[in-house]
N, C-alpha and C positions, 0 to 999 in steps of 0.2 A: 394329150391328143384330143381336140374337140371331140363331143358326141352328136351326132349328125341326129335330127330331129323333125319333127313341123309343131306349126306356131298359127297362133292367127296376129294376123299382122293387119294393121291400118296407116293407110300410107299416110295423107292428110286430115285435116279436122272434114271429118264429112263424108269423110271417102267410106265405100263398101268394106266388110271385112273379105281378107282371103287367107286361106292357110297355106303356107308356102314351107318348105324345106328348109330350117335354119340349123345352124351349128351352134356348140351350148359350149363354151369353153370348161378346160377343168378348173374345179374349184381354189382359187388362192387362197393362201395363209387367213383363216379367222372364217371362211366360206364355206356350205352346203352344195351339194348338188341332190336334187332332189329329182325322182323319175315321178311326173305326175299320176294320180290315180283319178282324182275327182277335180272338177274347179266347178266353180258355179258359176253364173254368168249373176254378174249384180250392177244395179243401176249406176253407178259408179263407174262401171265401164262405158256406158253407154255416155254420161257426164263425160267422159273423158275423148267419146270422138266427136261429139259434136265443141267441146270447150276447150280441148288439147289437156295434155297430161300433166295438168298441174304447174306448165311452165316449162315440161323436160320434152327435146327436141324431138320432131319426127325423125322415121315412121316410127310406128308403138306396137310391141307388143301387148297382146288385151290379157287381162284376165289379174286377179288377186287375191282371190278366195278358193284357196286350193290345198288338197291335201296329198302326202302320197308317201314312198318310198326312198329313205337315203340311199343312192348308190357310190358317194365318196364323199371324202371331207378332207378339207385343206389344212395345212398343217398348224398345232395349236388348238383344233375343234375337240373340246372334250363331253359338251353337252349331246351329241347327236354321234350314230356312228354307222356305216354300213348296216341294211335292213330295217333298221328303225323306219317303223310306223310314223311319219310327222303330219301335223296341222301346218301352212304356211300363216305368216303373218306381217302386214304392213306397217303397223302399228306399236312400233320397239319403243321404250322409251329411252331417250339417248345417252342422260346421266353426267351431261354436260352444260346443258343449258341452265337460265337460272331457276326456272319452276324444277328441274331435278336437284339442285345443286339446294336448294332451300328445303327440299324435304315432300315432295309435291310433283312425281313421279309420272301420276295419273293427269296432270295439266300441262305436260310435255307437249311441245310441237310437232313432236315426230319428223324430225329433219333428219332426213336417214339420207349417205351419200355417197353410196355405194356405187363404183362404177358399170356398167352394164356389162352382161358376159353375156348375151346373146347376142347372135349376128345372121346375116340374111350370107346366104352362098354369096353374093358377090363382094361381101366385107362388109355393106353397110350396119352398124351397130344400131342396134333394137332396143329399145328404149321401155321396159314395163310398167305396167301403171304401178302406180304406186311403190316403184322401185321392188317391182316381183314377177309378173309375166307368165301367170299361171296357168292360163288357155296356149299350153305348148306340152309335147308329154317330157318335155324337162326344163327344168330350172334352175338357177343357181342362185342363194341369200346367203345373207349373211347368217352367222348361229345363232345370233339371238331371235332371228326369224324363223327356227324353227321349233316345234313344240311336240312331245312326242305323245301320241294316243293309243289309249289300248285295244287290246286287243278285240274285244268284244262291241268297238263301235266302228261300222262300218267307214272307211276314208268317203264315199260317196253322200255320206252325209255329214262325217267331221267336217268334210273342208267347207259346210257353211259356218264354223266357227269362227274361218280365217277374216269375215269381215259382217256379215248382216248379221248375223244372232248374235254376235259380241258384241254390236254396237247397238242394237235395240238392247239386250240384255244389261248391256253395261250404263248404256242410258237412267236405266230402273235403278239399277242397283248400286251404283257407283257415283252417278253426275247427279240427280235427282235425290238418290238415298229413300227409295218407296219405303214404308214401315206399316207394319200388322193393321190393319183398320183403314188403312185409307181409300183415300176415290180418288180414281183416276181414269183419266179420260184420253186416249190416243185418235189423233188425227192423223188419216193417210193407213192402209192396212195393208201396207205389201208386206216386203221380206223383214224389211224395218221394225217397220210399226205394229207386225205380230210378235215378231220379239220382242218388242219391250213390251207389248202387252203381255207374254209370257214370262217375262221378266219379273213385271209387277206382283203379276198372281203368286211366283215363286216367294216374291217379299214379304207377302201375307196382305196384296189390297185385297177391302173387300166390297167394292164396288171399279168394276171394270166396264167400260164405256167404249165401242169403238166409233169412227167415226169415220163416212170413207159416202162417194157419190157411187160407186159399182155396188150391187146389191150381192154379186159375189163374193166380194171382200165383208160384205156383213156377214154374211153367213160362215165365210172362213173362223172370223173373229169369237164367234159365238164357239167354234169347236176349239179355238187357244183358250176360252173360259172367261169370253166377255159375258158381262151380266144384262147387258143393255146395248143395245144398236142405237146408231143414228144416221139417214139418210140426208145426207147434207144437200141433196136435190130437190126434199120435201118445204123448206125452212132455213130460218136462220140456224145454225147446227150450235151456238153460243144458248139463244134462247134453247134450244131443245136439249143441251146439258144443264141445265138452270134448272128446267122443271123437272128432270130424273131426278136431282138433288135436290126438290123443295125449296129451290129457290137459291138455294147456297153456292152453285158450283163445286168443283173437285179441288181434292188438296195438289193434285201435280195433274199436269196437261201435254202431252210430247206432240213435237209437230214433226212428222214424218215423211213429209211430202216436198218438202225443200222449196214452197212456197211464202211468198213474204206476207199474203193475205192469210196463212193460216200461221203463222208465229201471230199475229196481233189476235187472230180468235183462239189460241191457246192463252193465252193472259187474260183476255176477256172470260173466260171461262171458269178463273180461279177464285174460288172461297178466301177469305179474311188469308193471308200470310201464305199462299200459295206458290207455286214453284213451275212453271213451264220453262219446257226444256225442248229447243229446237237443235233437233238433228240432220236432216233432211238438207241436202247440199245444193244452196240455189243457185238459180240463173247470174251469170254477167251480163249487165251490173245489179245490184238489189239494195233495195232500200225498207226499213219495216219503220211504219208509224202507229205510233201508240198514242190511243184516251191516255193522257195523264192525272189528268181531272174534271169534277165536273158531273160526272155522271158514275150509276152503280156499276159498270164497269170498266173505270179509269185506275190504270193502275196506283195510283201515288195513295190513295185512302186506306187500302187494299194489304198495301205494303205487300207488293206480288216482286216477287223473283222470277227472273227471266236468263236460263243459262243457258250456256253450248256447249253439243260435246262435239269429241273428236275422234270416231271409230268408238263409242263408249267409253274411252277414258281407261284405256285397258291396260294391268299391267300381266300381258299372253302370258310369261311361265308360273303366275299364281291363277288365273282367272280359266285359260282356256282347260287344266286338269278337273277344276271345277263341273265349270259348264260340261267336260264328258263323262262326270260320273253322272250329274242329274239326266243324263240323255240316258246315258244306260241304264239307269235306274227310273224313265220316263218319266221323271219329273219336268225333263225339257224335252217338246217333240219334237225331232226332229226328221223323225220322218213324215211328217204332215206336212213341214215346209219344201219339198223338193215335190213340185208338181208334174215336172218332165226327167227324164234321163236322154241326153241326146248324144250325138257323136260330132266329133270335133271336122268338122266340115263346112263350107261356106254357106249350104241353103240351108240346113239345122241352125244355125248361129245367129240367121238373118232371120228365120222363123221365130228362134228365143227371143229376138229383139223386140221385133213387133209384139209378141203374144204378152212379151212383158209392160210395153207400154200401153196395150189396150186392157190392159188388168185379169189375162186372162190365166196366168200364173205368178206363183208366190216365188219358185222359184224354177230353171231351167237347168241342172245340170250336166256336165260334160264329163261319161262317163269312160276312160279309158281301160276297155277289157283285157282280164290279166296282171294288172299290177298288183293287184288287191285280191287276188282269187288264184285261180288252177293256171291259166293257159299263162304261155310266157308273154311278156309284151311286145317282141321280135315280131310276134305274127301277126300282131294288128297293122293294119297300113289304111292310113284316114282316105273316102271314098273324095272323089273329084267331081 
């Protein structure tokens, strides 16, 4: 029997968000249903109503960084079970394709093709980003989308594992491969680009740079353990990584901003055999042009590497237990990255949007009271 819910829903590419009353089907054979507790609101979303959902039909369900409570499992689930604590996650790898099938798990496309279990009251089927739909207080993935966390790390800030802190994190440590001593330099300082800046530090750099035009985001940087700021409004922000570093540049550059002008000054940026590494999910359509040669910063002399990741390159049931001991253990902050707790509501949501586009939070969360605590969840009903 469906579980009767609300959801935020976006009808077209463009359209306002509203939260509307949707029904959550039970979970089939291989399936989670999960009762949300926390989801964060991530630029990604935002990518997704101005760009559409990757390709998958209107309207959409928003949200996919979310964490919360199993309340059933379809037949077959062994990994997850009624009560279980979970992290959500977009980012499975499939174990089909040929980068898994060769041994290369973490280079996965992430083709996940799960058909939709949410629906709006009059039938129409809901569509979540990234085939998850987290900004609803329920949801239904597959098992392998689920991850279970313990007890002592609050869901309101695991569920930023389900996508920003794994994918800056995992950028560092996984696509990039930071190592003890190095210099590195992040472009863009939001939810992204602090996490891999934390990322890095976790790897042993030991020169950390950020780099961002909000002077806000400097100073954030500076409390995830950047060593150096740069105001990319003062300057060329390429020259002012150059002279931090004597002239050298950094050995890795992450571009977090999903701009094509700042992939070409993250390679411009790199010391002898360097490594940038664009995360950051651009505009349609985009194009980046690179010095090849010619000049001291063209890549081809350089012998610079220039990679992508994809959500960090994550493989969730080794990586996300990780990332929750060092948060418990505060090696990873993650309470610094959740700058608001909101409620799932349409002018909260439109507020997180904007605030998040004018740089004025790292992170917005959507905190569903009682899932995670004393009261039941019954008693909450999202305001109008």
């Amino acid at each position: 029997m469906p579980t009767e819910g609300f959801g935020a829903v976006v009808e077209r590419a463009g359209a306002p968000i509203h939260i509307e009353r949707i029904l959550i089907d039970d979970p089939e054979p291989g399936e989670v249903l999960v009762r949300i507790a926390a989801s964060g609101l991530c630029h990604s979303d935002v990518w997704a109503i101005e760009h559409g959902n990757w390709g998958a039909p209107w309207p959409m369900l928003l949200g996919h960084e979310g964490a919360g409570v199993v309340e059933a499992v379809g037949a077959g689930v062994t990994a997850a079970r009624p009560g279980d604590r979970v992290v959500l996650t977009w980012a499975v790898p499939c174990g089909h394709c040929r980068q898994c099938l060769r041994g290369a798990p973490r280079r996965c496309g992430h083709e996940l093709h799960q058909p939709p279990r949410m629906r709006r009251w009059n039938g129409d089927v809901l569509t979540g980003v990234l085939h998850c739909g987290t900004l609803a207080t329920h949801c239904v993935v597959t098992e392998p989308q689920v991850v279970p966390m313990p007890d002592e790390l609050a869901l309101s800030r695991a569920c930023l594992l389900g996508c920003g802190v794994s994918t800056g994190v995992g950028a560092a440590l996984h696509t990039a491969k930071v190592w003890p001593g190095a210099s590195v330099a992040v472009i863009g300082l939001g939810g992204i680009g602090l996490a891999a800046l934390q990322g890095s530090r976790i790897a042993g750099a030991e020169r950390l740079i950020g780099v961002d035009v909000v002077p806000r985001k400097l100073e954030w940087a500076l409390r995830f353990g950047a060593t150096d700021t740069v105001d990319a409004r003062a300057g060329d922000p390429v020259d002012a990584v150059r002279a931090i570093t004597g002239g050298d540049g950094v050995d890795v550059a992450f571009e977090a901003v999903g701009r094509p002008e700042c992939v070409r000054q993250a390679v411009e940026m790199l010391d002898f055999a360097g490594t940038a590494v664009a995360i950051g999910v651009p505009p349609l359509p985009s194009d980046v042009t690179l010095p090849w040669n010619g000049s001291d910063r063209a890549a081809y002399p350089k012998k610079a590497n220039l990679l992508m990741t994809d959500g960090g390159d994550p493989i969730p049931s080794e990586d996300f237990p990780e990332l929750a001991r060092w948060a418990v253990a505060s090696s990873l902050d993650l309470d610094a990255m959740v700058t608001r707790e909101i409620e799932l509501t349409d002018g909260d949501l439109a507020e997180a949007v904007r605030a998040m586009l004018d740089g004025e939070v790292i992170r917005s969360v959507v905190v569903f009271p009682g899932v995670d605590g004393p009261m039941h969840p019954a008693a909450w009903v999202p305001a109008r």
